[in-house]
N, C-alpha and C positions, 0 to 999 in steps of 0.2 A: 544766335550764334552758338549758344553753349549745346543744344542736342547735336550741330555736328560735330564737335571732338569727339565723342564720346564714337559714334561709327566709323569715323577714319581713324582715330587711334587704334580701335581693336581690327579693322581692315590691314594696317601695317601689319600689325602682330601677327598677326596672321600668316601674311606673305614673307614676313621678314623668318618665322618658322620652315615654311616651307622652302626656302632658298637655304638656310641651311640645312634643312635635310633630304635636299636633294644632289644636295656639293657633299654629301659624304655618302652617299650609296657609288660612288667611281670608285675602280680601283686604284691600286698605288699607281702613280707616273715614274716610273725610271727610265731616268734617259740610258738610251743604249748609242755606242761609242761603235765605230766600225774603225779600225787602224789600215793605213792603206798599206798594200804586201809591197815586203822589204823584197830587194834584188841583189843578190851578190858578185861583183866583175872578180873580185880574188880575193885572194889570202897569202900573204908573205909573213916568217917565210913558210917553210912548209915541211921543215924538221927543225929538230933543237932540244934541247934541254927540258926539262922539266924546272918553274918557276922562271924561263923565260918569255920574252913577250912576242907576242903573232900580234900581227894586225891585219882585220878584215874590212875591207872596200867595197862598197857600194850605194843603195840610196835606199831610202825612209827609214834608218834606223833609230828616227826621234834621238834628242838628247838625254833623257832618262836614263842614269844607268843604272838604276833597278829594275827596269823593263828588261835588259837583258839578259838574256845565259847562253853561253856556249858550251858546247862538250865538248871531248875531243876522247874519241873513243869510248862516247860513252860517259864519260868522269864528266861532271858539272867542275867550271872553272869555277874555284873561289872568288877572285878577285877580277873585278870590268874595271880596267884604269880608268879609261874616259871613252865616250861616246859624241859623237858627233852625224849631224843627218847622213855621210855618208863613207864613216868610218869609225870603225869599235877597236879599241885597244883590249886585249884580256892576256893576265898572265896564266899560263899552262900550269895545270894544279899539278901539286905533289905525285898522286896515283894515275896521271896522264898513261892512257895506252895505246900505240900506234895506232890508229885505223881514222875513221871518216870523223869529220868536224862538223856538228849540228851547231845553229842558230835560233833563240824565240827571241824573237823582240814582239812584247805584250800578248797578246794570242794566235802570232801567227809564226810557225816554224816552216825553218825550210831545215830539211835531214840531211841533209849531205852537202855541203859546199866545196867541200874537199879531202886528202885524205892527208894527215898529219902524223908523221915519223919521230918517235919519241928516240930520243939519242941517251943510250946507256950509258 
């Protein structure tokens, strides 16, 4: 009995070698995440103040609201009140300037939703 330990033990060793060094020659695994594209039906209202609130409707805007940003004219909105899958609250930043309102939620933008009148 005692000459076979001694060849299956170094048989293991062996193989127990070679499995891990064939589990690190892979590359890294990163999962990649695909977001499905947001749709926008509107935006109310559609002039107003500066530091007042727009809200935009529509669907997969995830809950996250660090996933999103809107412009509006350009100017990135400071503040996303609240986000819901198919409505975003954002107050109209300080330096808002009339023209088109952009949306990214996570890596997908849509450029133009509509065009927002900044009221002097």
């Amino acid at each position: 009995m005692r000459y076979f330990r001694k060849p299956v033990f170094s048989l293991l060793l062996v193989i127990s070698v070679m499995a891990m060094t064939a589990s690190c020659e892979k590359g890294p695994n990163f999962k990649t995440y695909t977001y499905p594209k947001q749709t926008v039906t509107g935006m109310h209202p559609t002039s107003g103040y500066v530091y007042s609130y727009d809200t935009i409707n529509g669907s997969n805007f995830d809950t996250l609201v660090g996933a999103v940003k809107v412009y509006f004219g350009g100017i990135k909105a400071d503040t996303v009140v609240s986000c819901v899958n198919n409505q975003i609250v954002v107050k109209v930043p300080k330096n808002a300037a009339t023209g088109k309102v952009a949306v990214q939620v996570w890596t997908n933008i849509i450029d133009s939703i509509g065009t927002y009148t900044v009221i002097k």
